[in-house]
C-alpha positions as a Markdown table, in Angstrom:
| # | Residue | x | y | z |
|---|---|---|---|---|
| 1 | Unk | 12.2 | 76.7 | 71.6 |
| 2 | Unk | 13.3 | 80.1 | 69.7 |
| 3 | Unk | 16.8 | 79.2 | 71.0 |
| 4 | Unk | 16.8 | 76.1 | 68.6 |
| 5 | Unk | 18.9 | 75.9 | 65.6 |
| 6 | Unk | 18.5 | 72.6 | 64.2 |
| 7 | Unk | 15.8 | 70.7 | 62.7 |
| 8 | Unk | 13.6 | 74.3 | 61.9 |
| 9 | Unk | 13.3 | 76.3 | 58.8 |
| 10 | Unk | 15.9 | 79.6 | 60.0 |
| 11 | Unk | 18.5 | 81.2 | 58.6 |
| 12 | Unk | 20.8 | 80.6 | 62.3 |
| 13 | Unk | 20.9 | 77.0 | 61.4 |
| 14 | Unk | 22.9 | 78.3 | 58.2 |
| 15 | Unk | 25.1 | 80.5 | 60.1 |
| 16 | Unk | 25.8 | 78.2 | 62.8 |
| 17 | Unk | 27.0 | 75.8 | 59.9 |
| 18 | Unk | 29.3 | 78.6 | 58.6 |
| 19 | Unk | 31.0 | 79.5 | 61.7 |
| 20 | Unk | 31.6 | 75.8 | 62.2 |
| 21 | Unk | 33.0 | 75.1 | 58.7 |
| 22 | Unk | 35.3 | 78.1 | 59.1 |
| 23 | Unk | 36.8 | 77.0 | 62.3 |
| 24 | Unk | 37.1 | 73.6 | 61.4 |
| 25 | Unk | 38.9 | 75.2 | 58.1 |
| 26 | Unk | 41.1 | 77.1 | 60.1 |
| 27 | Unk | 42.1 | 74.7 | 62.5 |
| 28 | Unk | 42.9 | 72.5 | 59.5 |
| 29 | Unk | 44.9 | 75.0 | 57.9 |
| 30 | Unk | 47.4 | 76.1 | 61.0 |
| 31 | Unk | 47.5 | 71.8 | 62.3 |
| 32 | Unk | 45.9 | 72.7 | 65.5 |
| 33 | Unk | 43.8 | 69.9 | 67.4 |
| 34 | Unk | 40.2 | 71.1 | 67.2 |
| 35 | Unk | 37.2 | 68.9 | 69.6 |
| 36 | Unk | 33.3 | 69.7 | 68.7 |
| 37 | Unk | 30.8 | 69.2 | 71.2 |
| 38 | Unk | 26.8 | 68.9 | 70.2 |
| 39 | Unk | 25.4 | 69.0 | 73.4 |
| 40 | Unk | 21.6 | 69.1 | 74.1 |
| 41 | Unk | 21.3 | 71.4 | 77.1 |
| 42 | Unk | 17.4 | 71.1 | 77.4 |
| 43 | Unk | 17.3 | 67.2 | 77.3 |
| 44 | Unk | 14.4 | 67.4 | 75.1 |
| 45 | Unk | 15.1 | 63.4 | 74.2 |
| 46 | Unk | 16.0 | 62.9 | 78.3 |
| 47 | Unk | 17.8 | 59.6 | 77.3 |
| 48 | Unk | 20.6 | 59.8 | 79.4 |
| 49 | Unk | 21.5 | 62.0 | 82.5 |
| 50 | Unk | 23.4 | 64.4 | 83.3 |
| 51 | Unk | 25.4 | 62.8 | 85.6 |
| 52 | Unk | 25.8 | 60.1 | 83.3 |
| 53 | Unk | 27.1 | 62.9 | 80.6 |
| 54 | Unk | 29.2 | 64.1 | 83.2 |
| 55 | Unk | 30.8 | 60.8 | 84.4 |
| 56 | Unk | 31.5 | 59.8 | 81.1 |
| 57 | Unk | 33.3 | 63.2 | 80.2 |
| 58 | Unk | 35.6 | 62.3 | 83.1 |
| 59 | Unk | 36.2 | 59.1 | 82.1 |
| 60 | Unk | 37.6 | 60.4 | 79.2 |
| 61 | Unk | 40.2 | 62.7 | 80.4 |
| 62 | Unk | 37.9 | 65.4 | 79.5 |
| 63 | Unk | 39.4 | 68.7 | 80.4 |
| 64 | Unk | 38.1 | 69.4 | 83.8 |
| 65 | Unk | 36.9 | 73.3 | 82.4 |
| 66 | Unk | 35.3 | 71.3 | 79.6 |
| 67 | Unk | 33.5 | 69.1 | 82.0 |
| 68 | Unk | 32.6 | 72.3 | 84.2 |
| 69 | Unk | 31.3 | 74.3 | 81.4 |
| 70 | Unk | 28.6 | 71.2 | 80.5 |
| 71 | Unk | 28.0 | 71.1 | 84.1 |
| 72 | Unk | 27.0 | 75.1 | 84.4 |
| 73 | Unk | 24.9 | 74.9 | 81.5 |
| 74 | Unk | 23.4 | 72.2 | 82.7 |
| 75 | Unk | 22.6 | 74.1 | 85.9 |
């Protein structure tokens, strides 16, 4: 898929890297709580369903805009 960043020979997989090492950088240096997310929006592996993803988020105490932005890009 052209949209895929990892696993590929690009220069976006580097830049995706960088903006996640600044922000985890920054978050570090002003003690804010910081969550990352990997989420695999095409299922290309299909080992576990959406709804199960879903249900688990909640489970969690996920924060219900979190859960609903998975959900819409699901969709």
């Amino acid at each position: 898929n052209p949209r895929q960043r990892g696993f590929i020979r690009a220069a976006g997989c580097f830049e995706n890297l960088k903006v996640l090492q600044t922000i985890i950088q920054s978050t570090k240096r002003e003690h804010r709580p910081l969550g990352v997310v990997f989420v695999e929006i095409a299922k290309a592996f299909d080992s576990l369903s959406h709804q199960h993803i879903l249900h688990t988020l909640q489970q969690r105490r996920v924060d219900p805009q979190i859960i609903s932005l998975v959900s819409n890009m699901y969709k």
